[in-house]
VOGU-3710 file (C-alpha; in Angstrom, 3 decimals, decimal comma):
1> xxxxxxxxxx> 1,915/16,126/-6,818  4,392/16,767/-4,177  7,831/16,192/-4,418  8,695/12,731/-2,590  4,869/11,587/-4,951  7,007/12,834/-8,070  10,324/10,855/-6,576  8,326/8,059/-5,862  6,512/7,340/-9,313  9,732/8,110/-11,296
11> xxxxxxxxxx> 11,688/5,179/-8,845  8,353/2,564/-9,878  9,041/3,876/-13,802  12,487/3,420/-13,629  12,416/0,580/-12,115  9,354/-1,211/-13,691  6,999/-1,606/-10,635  4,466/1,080/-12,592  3,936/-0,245/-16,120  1,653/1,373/-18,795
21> xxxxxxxxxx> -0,142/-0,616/-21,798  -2,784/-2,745/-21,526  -3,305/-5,526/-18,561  -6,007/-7,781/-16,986  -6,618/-7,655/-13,415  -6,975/-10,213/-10,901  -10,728/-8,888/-10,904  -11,008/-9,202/-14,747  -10,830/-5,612/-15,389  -8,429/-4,119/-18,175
31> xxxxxxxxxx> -6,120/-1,569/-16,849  -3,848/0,764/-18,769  -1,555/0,388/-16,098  0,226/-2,071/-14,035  1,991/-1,920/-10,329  4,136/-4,886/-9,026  5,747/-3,766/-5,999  8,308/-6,696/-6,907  10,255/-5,042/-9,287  11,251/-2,592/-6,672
41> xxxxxxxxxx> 13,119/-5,292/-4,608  15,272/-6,158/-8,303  15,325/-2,856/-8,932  17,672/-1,924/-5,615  16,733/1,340/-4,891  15,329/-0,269/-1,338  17,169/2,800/0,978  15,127/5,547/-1,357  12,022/3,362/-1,109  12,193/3,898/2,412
51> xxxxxxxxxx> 12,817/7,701/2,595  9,807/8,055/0,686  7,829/6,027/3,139  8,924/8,326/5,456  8,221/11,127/4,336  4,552/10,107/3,799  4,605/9,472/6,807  5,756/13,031/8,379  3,552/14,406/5,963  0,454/12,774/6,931
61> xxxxxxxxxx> 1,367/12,929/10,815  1,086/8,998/11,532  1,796/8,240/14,752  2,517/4,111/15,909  3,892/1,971/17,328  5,024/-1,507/15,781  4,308/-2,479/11,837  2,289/-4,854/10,606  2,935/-6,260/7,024  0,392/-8,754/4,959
71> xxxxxxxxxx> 1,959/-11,433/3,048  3,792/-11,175/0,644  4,371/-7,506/-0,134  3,728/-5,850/2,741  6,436/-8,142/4,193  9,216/-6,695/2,647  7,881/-3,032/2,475  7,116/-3,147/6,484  10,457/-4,805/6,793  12,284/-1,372/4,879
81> xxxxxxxxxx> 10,342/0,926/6,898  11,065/-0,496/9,843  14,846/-1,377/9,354  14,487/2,692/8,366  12,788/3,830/11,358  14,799/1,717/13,694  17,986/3,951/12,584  16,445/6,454/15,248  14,231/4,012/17,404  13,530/0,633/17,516
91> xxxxxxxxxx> 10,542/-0,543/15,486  8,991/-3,414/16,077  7,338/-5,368/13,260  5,165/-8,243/12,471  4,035/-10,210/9,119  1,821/-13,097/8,496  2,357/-16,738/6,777  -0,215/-17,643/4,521  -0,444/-21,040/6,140  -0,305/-21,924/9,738
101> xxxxxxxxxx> 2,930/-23,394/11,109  1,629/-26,610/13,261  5,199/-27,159/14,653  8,028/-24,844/15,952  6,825/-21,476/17,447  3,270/-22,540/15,293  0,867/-20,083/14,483  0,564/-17,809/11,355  1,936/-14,430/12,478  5,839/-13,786/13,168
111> xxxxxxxxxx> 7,471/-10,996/14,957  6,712/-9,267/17,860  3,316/-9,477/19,520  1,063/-7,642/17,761  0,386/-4,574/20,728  -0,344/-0,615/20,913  -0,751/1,352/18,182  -0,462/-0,522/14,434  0,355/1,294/10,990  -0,264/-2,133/8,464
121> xxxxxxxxxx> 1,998/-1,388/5,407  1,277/-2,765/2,001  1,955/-2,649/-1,877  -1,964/-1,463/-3,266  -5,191/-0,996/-2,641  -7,403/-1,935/-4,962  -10,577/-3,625/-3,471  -9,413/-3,371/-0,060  -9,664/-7,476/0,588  -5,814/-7,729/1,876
131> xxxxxxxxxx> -6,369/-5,059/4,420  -9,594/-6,272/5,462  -8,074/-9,739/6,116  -5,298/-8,191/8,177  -7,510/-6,745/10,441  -9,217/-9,765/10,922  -5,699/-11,356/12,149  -5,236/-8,645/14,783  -8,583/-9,235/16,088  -7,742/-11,594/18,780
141> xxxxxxxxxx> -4,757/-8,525/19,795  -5,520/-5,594/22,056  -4,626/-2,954/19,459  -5,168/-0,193/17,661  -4,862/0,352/14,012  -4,051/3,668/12,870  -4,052/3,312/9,206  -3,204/1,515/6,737  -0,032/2,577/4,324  0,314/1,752/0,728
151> xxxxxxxxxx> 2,149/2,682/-2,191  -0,812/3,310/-4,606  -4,406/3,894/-4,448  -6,443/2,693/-7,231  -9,193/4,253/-6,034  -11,358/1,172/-7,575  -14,798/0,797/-6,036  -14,387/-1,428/-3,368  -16,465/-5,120/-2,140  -19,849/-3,696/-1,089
161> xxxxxxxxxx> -20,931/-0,587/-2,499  -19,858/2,319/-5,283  -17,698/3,858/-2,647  -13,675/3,429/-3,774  -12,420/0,786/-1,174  -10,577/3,274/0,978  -13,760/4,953/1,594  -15,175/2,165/2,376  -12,192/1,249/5,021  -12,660/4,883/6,731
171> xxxxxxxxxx> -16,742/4,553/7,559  -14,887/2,054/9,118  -12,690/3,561/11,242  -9,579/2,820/9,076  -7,634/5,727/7,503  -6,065/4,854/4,309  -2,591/6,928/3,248  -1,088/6,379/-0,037  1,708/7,725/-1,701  0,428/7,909/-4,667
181> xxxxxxxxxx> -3,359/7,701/-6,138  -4,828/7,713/-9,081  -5,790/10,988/-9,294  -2,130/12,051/-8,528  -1,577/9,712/-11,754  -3,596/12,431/-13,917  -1,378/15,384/-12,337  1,622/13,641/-13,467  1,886/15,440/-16,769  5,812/15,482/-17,930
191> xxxxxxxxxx> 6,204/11,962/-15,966  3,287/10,545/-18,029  2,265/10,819/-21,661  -0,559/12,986/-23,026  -1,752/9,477/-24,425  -1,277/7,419/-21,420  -3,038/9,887/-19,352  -5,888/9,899/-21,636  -6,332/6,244/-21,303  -5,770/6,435/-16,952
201> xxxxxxxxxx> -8,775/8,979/-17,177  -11,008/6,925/-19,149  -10,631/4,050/-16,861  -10,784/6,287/-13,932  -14,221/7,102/-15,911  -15,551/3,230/-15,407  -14,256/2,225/-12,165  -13,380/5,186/-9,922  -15,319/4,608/-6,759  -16,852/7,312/-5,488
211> xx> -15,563/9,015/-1,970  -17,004/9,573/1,235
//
């Protein structure tokens, strides 16, 4: 793991975004661990949060130009990035509602016009649904999506085949960065316990899609 991965996983300990024990997923599954990007907001540590997104970012080379951010998480993640990115140049962003507004400005998407190049920002990916449905919104736009960001890759199989869902999103044409993965969970020896790793790998063992 690199540093800012390190940084980043010790900040969701700390702050109890990353949880270990035992936990159903929405898909039924039991997980060893747990991520609510929530806990980050209660937590505080939002200016931190940020620097790590960026440095993802310079490390992977994303280049964009506006944010898009999924209800609810990716709301106030894309908001942090781009308050962050906006101390150098502005940033435009955009976010859904998860109903449309029939009065007012109406429609379901505020913020800027979705345009140009678009990095959507999220919490996880896990079967890929939320940032399948956020390409479907930007449809109607004359845009380009770059990638999508997240904080965690569960590297879970994803809707249609045994490929992990970010696979699945690059045949695509969709590029997929995390900050951290869950293989980069099983290097985290010294963050992790011995114990807790064991139990990450055997799940890893039952669910782990398979990559491109």
């Amino acid at each position: 793991m690199k540093d800012y991965q390190k940084e980043f996983l010790k900040l969701a300990i700390e702050s109890g975004a990353f949880k270990l024990g035992d936990f159903t997923l929405k898909s039924g599954r039991q997980s060893p661990y747990f991520f609510n990007a929530s806990a980050l907001i209660e937590y505080g540590e939002l200016n931190m949060l940020a620097d790590l997104f960026v440095k993802k970012i310079e490390d992977a080379g994303i280049n964009f130009d506006m944010i898009y951010g999924p209800a609810y998480k990716g709301i106030f993640l894309g908001s942090l990035l781009a308050t962050k990115l906006s101390e150098t140049s502005p940033m435009p962003i955009c976010f859904n509602r998860k109903e449309i507004k029939d009065h007012g400005e109406g429609g379901n998407l505020i913020g800027a016009k979705p345009e140009g190049k678009i990095l959507v920002v999220d919490d996880v990916i896990s079967s890929g649904l939320a940032i399948r449905e956020s390409l479907k919104l930007l449809e109607p736009f004359d845009v380009e999506i770059v990638g999508a960001l997240v904080t965690l890759n569960r590297q879970e199989r994803g809707q249609n085949s045994d490929l992990m869902a970010s696979s699945e999103l690059k045949n695509d044409g969709i590029n997929v960065f995390e900050i951290i993965s869950l293989d980069d969970l099983l290097s985290a020896e010294g963050i992790i316990s011995s114990a807790d790793l064991q139990k990450i790998e055997e799940y890893r063992s039952h669910y782990r899609g398979t990559d491109v």
